[in-house]
N, C-alpha and C positions, 0 to 999 in steps of 0.2 A: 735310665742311668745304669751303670754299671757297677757292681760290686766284684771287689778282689779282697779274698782273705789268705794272709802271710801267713805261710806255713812250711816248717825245716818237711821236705820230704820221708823223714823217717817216721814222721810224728803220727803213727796210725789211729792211737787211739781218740786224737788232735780233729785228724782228719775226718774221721766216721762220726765224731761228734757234731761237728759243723755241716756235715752233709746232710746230717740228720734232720738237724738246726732249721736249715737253709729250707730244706726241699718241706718239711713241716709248715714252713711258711709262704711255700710255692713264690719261692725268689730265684733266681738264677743267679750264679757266681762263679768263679774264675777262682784257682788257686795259685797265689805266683810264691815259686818256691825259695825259702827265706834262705839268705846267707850263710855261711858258717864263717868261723874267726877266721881261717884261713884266708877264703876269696875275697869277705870285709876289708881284712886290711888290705890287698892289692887292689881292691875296687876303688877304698878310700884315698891310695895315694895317686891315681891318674883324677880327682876331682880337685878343683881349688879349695880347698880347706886347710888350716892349719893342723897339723896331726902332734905338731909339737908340746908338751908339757899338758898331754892329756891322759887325763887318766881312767881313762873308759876300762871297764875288762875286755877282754876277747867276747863275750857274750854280747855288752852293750855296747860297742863298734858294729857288732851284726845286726841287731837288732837295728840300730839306726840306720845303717847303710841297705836293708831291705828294703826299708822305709822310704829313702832316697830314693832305690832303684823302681821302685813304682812310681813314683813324681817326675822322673822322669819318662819312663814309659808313657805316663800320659800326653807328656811337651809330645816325644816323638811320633806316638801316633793320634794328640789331636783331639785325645780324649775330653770333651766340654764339662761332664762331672764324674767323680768316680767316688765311690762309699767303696774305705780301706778297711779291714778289720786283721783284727789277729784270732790265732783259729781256738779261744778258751769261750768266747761270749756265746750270752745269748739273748735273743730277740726278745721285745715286746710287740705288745699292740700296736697295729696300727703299719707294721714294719714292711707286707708286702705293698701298701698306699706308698708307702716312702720312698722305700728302696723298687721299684720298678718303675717310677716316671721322677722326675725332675724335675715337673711342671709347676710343682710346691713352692720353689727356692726363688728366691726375691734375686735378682741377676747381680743385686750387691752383695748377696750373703756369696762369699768364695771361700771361710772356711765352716764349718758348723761342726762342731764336737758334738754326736749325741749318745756319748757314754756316761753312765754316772760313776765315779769315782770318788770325790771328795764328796763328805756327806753335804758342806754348804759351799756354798759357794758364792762370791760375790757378782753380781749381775747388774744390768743397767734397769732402770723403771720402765723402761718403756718394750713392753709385749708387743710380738706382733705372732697373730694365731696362724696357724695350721688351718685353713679350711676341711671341710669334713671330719678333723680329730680334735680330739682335747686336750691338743698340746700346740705350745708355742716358741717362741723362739725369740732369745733375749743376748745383748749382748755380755762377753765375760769382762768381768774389771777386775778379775784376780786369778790365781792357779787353780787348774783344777786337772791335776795328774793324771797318765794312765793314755796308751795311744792304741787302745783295743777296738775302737770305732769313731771314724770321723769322716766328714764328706769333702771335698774341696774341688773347687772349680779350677781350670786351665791356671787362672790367674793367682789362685793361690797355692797349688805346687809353683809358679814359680817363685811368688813370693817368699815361698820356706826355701827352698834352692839359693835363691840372693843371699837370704839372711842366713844361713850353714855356712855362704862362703867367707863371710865379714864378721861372724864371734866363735870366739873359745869354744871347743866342742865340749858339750854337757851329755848326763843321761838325755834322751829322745823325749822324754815324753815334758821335761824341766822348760828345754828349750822351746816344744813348741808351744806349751799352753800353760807356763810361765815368763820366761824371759821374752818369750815372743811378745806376749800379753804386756808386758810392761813398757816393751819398747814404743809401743802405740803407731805401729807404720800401718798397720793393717786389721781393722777389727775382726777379731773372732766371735765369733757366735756359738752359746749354747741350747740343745733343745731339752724344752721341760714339757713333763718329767723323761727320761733319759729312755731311749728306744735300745740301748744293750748293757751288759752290764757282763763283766768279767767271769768264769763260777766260781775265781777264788775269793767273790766277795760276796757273791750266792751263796754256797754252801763252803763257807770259814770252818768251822768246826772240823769236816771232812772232805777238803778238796776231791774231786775225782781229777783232776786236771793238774797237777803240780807242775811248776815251772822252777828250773835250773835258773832262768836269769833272775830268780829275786834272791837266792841265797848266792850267787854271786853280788848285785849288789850288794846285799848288808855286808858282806866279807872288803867288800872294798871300803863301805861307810867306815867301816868301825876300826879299817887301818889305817885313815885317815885322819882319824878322831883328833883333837888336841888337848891340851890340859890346860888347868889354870885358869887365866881371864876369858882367856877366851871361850872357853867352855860354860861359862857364867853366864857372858854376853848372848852365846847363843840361846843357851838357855833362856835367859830373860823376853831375848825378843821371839822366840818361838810362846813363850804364854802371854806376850801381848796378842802376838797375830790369832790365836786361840782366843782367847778374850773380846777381840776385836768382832772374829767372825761368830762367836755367839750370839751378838747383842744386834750385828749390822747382818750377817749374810741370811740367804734364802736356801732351804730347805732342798736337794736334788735326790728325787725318788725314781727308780726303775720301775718303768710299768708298761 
């Protein structure tokens, strides 16, 4: 199997991190270099997609459309599975077993998130293990943000390519492992416990790794915001879905 990690060419400290990362773990990888707002948006307007009445920054246009541009590379050269990462993470156990054959993956699993993100998550009951590791692989029944590592087979870069062309363009990470998740055309899978993990959720207190596109998004969240009922509403059902996943979801730990 193949791994490619998305990274702006400038990003040195980005880069030596990952190199670091990677060769620690005696994996091989590819680095395909990420978008900027500029090329994003010419890249975005020759694809079938609506560009209309969206409101992405110039950051998260690029960021998505990097994203794209490796799903397709795979259609075009054919690629059977490829492990995408973005260039902050880092490995766990278990990572050069994973990420150097393919042999692992059930020929239905096409996509597999194995980043951990949200701390719970909702999952289906029924486990199926990881031979030789002690981890497994379950499917997702709810969001679970963040597009820092995930695997996908031929059939499911196309499947995200379909579905890009036919909804509203969101942040990247909403649409694939929420909105994707909900529409139910194609199950995702996630693995537990989580084989990478972002470092700005590593070391919170002192990033070493800062990233521009999240104080972009909040700058957009928050001129977006509305007032009044709606702000109520929202609020309300963001502490059911809180509440909900206390009592029903499952625990996703990086390890």
């Amino acid at each position: 199997m193949k791994s490619i990690v998305i990274s702006l060419k400038s990003a040195i400290d980005r880069r030596q991190h990952i190199t670091q990362e990677f060769q620690n773990h005696h994996i091989d990888f590819e680095f395909f270099d990420a978008l900027t707002p500029d090329i994003a948006a010419s890249y975005a307007k020759n694809l079938p997609i609506n560009l209309k009445n969206s409101s992405l920054t110039g950051g998260e246009l690029a960021c998505m459309m990097s994203h794209v541009s490796v799903w397709q590379k795979m259609i075009d050269e054919q690629i059977p599975y490829l492990a995408i990462f973005e260039d902050d993470v880092y490995l766990g156990e278990d990572a050069e077993f994973l990420l150097n054959s393919s042999d692992w993956i059930n020929p239905e699993w096409h996509i597999v998130k194995i980043e951990a993100f949200t701390k719970k998550v909702f999952v289906s009951s029924n486990m199926y293990p990881i031979e030789s590791t002690n981890r497994y692989i379950t499917q997702l029944k709810g969001e679970n943000l963040g597009t820092a590592g995930y695997i996908l087979s031929l059939q499911g870069a196309q499947k995200y390519l379909d579905y890009l062309a036919h909804h509203q363009l969101r942040p990247l990470d909403e649409l694939m492992f929420d909105d994707f998740i909900a529409c139910g055309s194609e199950p995702v899978y996630q693995m537990m416990p989580a084989l990478c993990l972002q470092e700005m959720l590593l070391n919170k207190e002192t990033p070493a790794l800062p990233s521009a596109l999240i104080k972009e998004r909040k700058d957009r969240m928050h001129s977006e915001k509305k007032t009044g009922l709606y702000k109520v509403k929202r609020e309300t059902s963001r502490l059911m879905r809180q509440a909900k996943k206390t009592l029903f979801a499952k625990e996703l730990i990086f390890k």
